[in-house]
C-alpha positions as CSV (number, residue, x, y, z in Angstrom):
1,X,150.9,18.1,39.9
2,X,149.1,21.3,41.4
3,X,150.3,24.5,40.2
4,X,149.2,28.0,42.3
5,X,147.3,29.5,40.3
6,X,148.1,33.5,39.3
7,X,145.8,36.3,38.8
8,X,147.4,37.9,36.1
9,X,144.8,41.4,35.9
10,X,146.9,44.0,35.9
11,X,147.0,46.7,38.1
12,X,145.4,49.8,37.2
13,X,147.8,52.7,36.5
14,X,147.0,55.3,39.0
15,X,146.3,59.0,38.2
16,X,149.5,61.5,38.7
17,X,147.9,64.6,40.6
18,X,151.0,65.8,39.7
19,X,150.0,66.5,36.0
20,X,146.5,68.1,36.4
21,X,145.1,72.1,36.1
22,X,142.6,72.6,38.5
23,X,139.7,72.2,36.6
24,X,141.3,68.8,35.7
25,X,141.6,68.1,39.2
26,X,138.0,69.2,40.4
27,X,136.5,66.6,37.3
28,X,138.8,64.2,38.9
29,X,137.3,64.8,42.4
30,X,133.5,65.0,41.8
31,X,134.5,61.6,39.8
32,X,135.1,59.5,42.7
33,X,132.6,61.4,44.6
34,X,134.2,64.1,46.3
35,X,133.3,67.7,46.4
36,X,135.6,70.3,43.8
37,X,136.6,72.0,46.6
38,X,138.8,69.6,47.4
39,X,141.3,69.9,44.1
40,X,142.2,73.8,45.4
41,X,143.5,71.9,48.6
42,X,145.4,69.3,47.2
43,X,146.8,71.7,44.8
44,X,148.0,73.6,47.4
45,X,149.6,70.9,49.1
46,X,151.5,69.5,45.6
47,X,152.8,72.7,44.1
48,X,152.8,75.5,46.9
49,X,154.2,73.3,49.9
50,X,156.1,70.4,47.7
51,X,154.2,67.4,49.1
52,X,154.3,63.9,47.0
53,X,152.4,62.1,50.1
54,X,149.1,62.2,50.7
55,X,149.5,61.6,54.4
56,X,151.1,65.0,54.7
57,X,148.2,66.6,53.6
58,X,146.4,67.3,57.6
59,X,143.5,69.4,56.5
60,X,142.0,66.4,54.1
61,X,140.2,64.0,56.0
62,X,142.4,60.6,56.9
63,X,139.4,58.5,54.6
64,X,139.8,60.6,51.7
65,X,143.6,60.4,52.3
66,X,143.5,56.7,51.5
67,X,141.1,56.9,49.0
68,X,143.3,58.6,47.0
69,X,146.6,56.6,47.9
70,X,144.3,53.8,45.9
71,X,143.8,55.7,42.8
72,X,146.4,58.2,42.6
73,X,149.5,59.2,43.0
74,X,151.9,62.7,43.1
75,X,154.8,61.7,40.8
76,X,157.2,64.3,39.8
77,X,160.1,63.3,37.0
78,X,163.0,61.1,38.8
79,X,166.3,63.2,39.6
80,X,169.3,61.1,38.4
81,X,171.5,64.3,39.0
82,X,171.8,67.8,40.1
83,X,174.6,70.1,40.7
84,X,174.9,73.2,42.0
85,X,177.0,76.3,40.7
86,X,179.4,78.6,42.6
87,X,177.2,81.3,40.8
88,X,174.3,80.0,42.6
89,X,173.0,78.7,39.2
90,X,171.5,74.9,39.9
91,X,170.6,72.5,37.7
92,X,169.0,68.7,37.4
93,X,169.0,66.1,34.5
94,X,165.1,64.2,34.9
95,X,164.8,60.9,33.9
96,X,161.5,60.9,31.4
97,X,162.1,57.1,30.2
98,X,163.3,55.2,27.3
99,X,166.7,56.1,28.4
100,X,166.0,59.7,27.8
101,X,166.4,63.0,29.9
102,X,166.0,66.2,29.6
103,X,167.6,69.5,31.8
104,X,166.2,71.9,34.1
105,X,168.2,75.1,35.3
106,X,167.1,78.1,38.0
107,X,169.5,80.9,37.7
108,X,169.4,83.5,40.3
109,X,170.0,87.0,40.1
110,X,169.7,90.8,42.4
111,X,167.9,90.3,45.3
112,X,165.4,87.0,45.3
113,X,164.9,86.8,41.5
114,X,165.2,83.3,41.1
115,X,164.5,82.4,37.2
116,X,163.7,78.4,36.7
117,X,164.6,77.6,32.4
118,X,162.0,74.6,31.7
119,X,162.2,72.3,29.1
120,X,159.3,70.7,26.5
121,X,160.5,68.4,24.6
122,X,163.2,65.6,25.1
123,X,165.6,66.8,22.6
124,X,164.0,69.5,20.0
125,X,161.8,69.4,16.7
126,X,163.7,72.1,15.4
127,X,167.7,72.2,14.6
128,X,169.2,75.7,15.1
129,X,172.6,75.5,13.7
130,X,174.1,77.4,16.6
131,X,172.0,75.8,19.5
132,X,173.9,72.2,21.1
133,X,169.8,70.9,21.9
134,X,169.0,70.4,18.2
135,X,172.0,68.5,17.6
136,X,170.6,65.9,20.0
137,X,167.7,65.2,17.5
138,X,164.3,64.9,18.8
139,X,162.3,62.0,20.6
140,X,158.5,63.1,21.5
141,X,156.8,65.9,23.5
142,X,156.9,66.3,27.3
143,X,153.8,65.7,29.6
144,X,152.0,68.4,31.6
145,X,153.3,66.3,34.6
146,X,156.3,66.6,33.1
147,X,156.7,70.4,32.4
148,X,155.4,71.3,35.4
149,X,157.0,68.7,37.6
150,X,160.5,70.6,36.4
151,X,159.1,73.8,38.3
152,X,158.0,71.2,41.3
153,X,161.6,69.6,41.8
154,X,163.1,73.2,42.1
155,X,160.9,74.9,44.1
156,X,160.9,71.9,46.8
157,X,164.7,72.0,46.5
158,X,164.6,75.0,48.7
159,X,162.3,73.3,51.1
160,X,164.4,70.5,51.7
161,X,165.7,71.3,55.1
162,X,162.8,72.8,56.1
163,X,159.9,70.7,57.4
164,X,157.5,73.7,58.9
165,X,155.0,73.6,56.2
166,X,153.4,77.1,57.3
167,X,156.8,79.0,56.6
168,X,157.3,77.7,53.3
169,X,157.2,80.1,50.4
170,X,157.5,79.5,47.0
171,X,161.1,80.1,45.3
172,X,160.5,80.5,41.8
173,X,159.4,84.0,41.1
174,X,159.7,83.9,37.2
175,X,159.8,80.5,34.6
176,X,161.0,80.9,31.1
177,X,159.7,78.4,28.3
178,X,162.9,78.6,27.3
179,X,164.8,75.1,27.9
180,X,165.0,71.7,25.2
181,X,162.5,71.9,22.9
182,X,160.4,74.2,20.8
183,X,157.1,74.9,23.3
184,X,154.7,76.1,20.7
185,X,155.1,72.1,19.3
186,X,153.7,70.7,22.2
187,X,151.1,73.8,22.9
188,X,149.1,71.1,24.1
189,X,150.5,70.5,27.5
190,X,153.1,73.5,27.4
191,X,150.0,75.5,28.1
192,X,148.0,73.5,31.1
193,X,151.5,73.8,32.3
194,X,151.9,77.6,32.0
195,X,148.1,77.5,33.7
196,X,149.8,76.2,36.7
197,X,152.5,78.5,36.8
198,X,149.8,81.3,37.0
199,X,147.0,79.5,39.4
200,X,147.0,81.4,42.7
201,X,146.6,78.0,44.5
202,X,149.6,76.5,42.6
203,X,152.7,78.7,41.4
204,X,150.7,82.1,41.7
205,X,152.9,83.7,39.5
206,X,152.2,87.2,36.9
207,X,151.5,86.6,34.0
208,X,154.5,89.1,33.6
209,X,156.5,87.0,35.2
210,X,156.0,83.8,32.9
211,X,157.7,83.8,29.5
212,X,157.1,81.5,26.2
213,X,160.1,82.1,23.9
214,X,159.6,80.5,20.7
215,X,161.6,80.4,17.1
216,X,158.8,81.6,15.2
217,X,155.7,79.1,14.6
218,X,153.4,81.6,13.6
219,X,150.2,80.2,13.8
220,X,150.6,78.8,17.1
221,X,151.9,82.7,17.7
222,X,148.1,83.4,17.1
223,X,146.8,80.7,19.2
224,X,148.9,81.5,21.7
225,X,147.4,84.8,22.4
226,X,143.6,83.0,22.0
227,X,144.3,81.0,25.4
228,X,146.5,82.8,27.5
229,X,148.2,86.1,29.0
230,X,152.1,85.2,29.2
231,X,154.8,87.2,27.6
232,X,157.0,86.1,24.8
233,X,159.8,85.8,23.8
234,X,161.5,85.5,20.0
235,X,164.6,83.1,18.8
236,X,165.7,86.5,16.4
237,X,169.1,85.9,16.0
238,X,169.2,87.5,12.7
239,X,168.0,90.3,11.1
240,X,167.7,89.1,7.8
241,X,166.2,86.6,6.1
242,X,169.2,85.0,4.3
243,X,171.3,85.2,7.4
244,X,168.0,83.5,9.6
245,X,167.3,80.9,7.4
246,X,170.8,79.6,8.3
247,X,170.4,80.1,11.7
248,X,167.1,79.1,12.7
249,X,165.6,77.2,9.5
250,X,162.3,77.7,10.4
251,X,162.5,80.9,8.9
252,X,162.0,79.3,5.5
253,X,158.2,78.4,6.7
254,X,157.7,81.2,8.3
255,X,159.9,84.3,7.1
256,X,160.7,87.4,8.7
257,X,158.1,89.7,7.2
258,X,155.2,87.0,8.8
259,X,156.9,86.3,12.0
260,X,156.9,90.5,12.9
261,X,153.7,90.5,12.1
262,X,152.9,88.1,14.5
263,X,154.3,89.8,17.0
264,X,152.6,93.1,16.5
265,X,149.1,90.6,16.4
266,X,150.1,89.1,19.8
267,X,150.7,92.4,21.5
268,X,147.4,94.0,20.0
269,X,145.6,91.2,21.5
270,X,147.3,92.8,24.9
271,X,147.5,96.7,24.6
272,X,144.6,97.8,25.5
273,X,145.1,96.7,29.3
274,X,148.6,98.1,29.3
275,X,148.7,101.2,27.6
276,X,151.0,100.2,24.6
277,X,154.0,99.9,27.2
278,X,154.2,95.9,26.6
279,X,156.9,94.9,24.6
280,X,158.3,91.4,23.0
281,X,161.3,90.3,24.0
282,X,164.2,89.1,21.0
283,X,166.9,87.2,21.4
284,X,169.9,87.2,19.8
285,X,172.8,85.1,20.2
286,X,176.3,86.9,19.7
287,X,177.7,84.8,16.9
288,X,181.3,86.0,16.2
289,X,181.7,87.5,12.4
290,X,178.3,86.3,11.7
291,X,175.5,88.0,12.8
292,X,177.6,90.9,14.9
293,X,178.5,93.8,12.7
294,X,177.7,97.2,12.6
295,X,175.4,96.6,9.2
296,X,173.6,93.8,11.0
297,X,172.8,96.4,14.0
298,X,171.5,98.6,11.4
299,X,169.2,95.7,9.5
300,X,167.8,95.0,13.4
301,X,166.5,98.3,14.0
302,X,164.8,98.7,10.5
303,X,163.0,95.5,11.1
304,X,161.9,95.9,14.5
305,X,161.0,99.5,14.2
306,X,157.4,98.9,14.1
307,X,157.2,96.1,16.9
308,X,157.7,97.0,20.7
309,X,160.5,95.1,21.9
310,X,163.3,94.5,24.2
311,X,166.9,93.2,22.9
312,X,168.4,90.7,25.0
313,X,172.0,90.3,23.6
314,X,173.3,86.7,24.2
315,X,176.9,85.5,24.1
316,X,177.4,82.5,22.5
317,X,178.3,79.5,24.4
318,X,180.8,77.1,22.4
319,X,180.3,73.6,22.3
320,X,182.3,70.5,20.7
321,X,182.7,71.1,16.7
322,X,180.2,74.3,16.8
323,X,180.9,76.3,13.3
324,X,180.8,79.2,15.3
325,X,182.7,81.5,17.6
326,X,181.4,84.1,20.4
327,X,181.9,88.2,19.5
328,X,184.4,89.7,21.8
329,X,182.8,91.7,24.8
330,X,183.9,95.1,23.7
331,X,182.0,94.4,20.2
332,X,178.9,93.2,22.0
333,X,178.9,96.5,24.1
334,X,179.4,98.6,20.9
335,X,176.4,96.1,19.1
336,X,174.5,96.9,22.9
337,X,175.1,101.1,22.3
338,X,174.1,101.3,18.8
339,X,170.7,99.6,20.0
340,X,170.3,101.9,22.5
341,X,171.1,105.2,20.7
342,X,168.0,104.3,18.5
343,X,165.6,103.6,21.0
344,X,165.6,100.1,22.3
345,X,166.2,98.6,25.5
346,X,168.9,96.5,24.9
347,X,170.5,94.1,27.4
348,X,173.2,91.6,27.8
349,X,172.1,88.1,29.6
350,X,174.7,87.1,32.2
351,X,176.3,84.1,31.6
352,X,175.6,81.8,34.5
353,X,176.2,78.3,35.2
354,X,178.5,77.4,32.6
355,X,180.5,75.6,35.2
356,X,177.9,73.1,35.1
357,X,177.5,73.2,31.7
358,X,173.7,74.9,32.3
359,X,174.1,78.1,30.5
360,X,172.2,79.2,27.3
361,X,172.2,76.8,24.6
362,X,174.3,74.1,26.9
363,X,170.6,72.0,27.6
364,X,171.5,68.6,25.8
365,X,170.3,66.0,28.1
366,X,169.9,62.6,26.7
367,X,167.7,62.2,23.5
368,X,166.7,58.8,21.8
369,X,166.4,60.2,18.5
370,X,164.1,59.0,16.2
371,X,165.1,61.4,13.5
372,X,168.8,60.4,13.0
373,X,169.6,64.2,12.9
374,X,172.4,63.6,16.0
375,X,173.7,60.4,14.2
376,X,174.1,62.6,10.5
377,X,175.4,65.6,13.0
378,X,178.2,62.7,14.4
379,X,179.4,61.9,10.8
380,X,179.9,65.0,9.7
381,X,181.8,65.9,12.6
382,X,184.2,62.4,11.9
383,X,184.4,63.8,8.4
384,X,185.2,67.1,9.3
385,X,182.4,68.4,7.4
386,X,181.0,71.1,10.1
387,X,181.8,74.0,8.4
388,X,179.7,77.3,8.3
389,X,177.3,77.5,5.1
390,X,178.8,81.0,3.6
391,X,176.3,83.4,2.2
């Protein structure tokens, strides 16, 4: 008996535009014979005017339209949900594989301010004790196609109803490194990313305008500042070592004393082109009897007395079996004035998009952990064990 006979050579994988810088995408075009010019046009087409098809793309010849629909592809993360706030806050769960996803939120604020929170890594490597993500464990790093394709889902989402390519503008004015994940752990595509966000013929954002906020990996603090202008952002959250190594344990590798000096090596690296007015900014989550008295005000301002920085106040969000509670308003405005009488610029983030479960420290998506830290986090919660460690 006959049997057809099947050519089983697989397909070749094609090439996700999505996830290249331009230089990437110029080596990409002079390799199938193209001139480099052509990667500032397709650019263009992917991240300023949302296009995933090449036949969109009317200033590329047709020929080199379907050479590339043979060998490449513009494939942003799959949206298996989105919701959108009464605040205006918006937010999408991305399906990465493996059963995993991870969150993207844009929050909006005065005038056209529109603020997109990216994530880097499905769950996080790191387990603050206050923060919901790091109770999720941690599966791997995301992609540059994957960091970047966060940015491209939410600026398209405003372009939608709106098929007039020439009156599209971009949405996004400002990206914060600030989502799942620690981004200084996958500085390997967390900064092609950030190159994106900057590239005139991509995101063209300022470099003032795109923030890395990290919880303190010092050498990569350093490295940071070899490759690339963004501003920064710090995980504080304590002003004390004792109190920090709780809080965020990294603090144990890299203490308090090394991290501020860090900071004051990053903005050196800066100063000269701004006059000394840059600053850093910390963060500090309002964690109710913990981290919120008067003396704890005090400790702040003594330890960031040499280091130029703005305070950004947070108010905790609770989730289920957290060990902690979040300070009163009036006490975070009296925190907020003692700041301020010594010199800082202090503010207090508005909460926004807690309806939706998107606000600060809310991120969990959906983690395959391969470091059993959510599955030890679950059994202590049975047992009744999450209590906070008293100091």
């Amino acid at each position: 008996m006959n049997s057809a006979v099947t050519d089983a050579t697989p397909t070749p994988e094609k090439i996700n535009l999505l996830g290249m810088t331009r230089s990437q995408m110029e080596e990409f075009f002079v390799s199938i014979g193209e001139k480099k010019f052509r990667a500032a046009q397709v650019i263009k087409w992917i991240h300023q005017l949302g296009v995933d098809n090449f036949d969109e793309m009317s200033n590329v010849s047709k020929a080199l339209r379907a050479k590339l629909a043979e060998v490449a592809e513009i494939r942003p993360p799959k949206v298996v949900y989105k919701e959108f706030s009464n605040d205006g806050t918006r937010k999408w769960v991305l399906d990465v594989g493996n059963n995993s996803m991870v969150e993207t939120v844009l929050i909006p604020a005065d005038g056209d301010r529109k603020t997109l929170c990216v994530s880097s890594q499905v769950g996080c490597a790191l387990d603050c004790s206050f923060c919901s993500t790091g109770k999720q464990g941690f599966q791997r790093d995301l992609s540059l196609a994957e960091i970047i394709g966060q940015v491209w889902v939410a600026n398209r989402s405003y372009f939608e109803e709106n098929q007039d390519y020439d009156s599209r503008e971009r949405a996004i004015t400002n990206v914060v490194m600030m989502g799942m994940g620690e981004p200084l752990l996958n500085f390997d595509a967390v900064v092609p990313a950030m190159e994106l966000m900057l590239d005139d013929y991509a995101y063209g954002l300022s470099k003032r305008r795109v923030t890395l906020s990290t919880s303190g990996i010092v050498p990569m603090i350093d490295k940071l500042s070899e490759v690339i202008d963004v501003s920064l952002a710090v995980s504080l959250h304590a002003p004390n070592d004792e109190l920090r190594n709780e809080l965020v344990p990294i603090n144990k590798k890299y203490p308090l004393a090394e991290l501020t000096a860090a900071c004051r090596r990053f903005l050196a690296k800066f100063q000269g082109e701004e006059g000394g007015r840059r600053k850093i900014t910390m963060e500090y989550v309002m964690l109710a009897g913990v981290n919120d008295q008067p003396e704890h005000a005090k400790q702040l301002i003594k330890l960031l007395k040499d280091v130029p920085s703005k305070i950004n106040l947070i108010p905790f969000n609770p989730f289920p079996h957290a060990p902690y509670g979040c300070t009163p308003r009036q006490e975070i405005l009296s925190f907020q004035r003692t700041l301020t009488e010594a010199g800082f610029i202090c503010t207090i983030r508005t909460t926004r998009g807690d309806d939706i479960d998107a606000a600060c420290g809310q991120l969990v998506g959906k983690v395959q952990d391969r470091t059993r830290r959510a599955e030890r986090w679950q059994q202590k919660t049975r047992a009744g064990e999450i209590i906070r460690t008293q100091s």
